[in-house]
C-alpha positions as CSV (number, residue, x, y, z in Angstrom):
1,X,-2.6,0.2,12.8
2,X,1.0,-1.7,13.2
3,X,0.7,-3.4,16.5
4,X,-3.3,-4.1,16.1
5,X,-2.9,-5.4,12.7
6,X,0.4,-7.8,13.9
7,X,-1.5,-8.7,16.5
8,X,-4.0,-9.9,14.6
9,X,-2.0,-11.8,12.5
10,X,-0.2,-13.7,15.0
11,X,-2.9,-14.0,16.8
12,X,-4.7,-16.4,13.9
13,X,-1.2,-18.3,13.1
14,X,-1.3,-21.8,14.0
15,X,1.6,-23.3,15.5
16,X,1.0,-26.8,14.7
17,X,1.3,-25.9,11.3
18,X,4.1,-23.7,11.3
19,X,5.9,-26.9,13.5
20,X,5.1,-29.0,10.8
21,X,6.8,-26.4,8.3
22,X,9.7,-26.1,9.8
23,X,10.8,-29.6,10.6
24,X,9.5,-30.4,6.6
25,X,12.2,-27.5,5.7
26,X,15.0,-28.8,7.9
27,X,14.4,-32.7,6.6
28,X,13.9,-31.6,2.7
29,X,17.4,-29.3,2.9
30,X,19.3,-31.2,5.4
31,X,18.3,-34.8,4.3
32,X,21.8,-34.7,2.7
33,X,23.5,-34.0,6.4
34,X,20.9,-35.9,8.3
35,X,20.3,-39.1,6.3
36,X,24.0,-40.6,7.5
37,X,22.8,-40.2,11.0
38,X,19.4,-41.4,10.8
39,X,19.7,-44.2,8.3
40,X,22.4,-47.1,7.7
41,X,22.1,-46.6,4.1
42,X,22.2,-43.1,4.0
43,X,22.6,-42.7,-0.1
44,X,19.1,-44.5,-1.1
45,X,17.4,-42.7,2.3
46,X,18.7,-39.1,1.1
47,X,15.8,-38.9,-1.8
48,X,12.8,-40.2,0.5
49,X,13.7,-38.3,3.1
50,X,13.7,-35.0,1.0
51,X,9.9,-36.4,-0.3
52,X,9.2,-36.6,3.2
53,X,10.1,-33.2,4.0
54,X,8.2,-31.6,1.4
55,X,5.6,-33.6,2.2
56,X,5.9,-32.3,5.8
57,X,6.4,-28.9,4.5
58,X,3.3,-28.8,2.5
59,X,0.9,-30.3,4.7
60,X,2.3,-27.2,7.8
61,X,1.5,-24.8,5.1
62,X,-2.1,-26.0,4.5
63,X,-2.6,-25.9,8.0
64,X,-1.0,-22.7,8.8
65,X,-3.3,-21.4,5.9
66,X,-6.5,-22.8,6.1
């Protein structure tokens, strides 16, 4: 049952979705570390880029879901 059932699993796993997750992960907890090299004015950009992360984040869940 271990490998068929894994398989199966990774088998129905959407990697568009799981993409999305990821880089919505990285931008929500790094947005402190990445805003100053993005963005010129990193200390208003740190917030919308965390919204943007989870937004990013939630939206790769949904897909990997449904």
């Amino acid at each position: 049952m271990g490998d068929s059932y894994w398989a199966g699993v990774a088998s129905r796993v959407n990697i568009p979705g799981v993409v999305l997750l990821v880089i919505g992960v990285v931008a929500c907890f790094g947005a402190p570390k990445l805003a100053p090299l993005i963005f010129k004015n990193q200390e208003k950009m740190v917030l919308p880029m965390k919204v943007a992360g989870l937004l990013l984040a939630m939206i790769g869940a949904l897909i990997t879901i449904l």
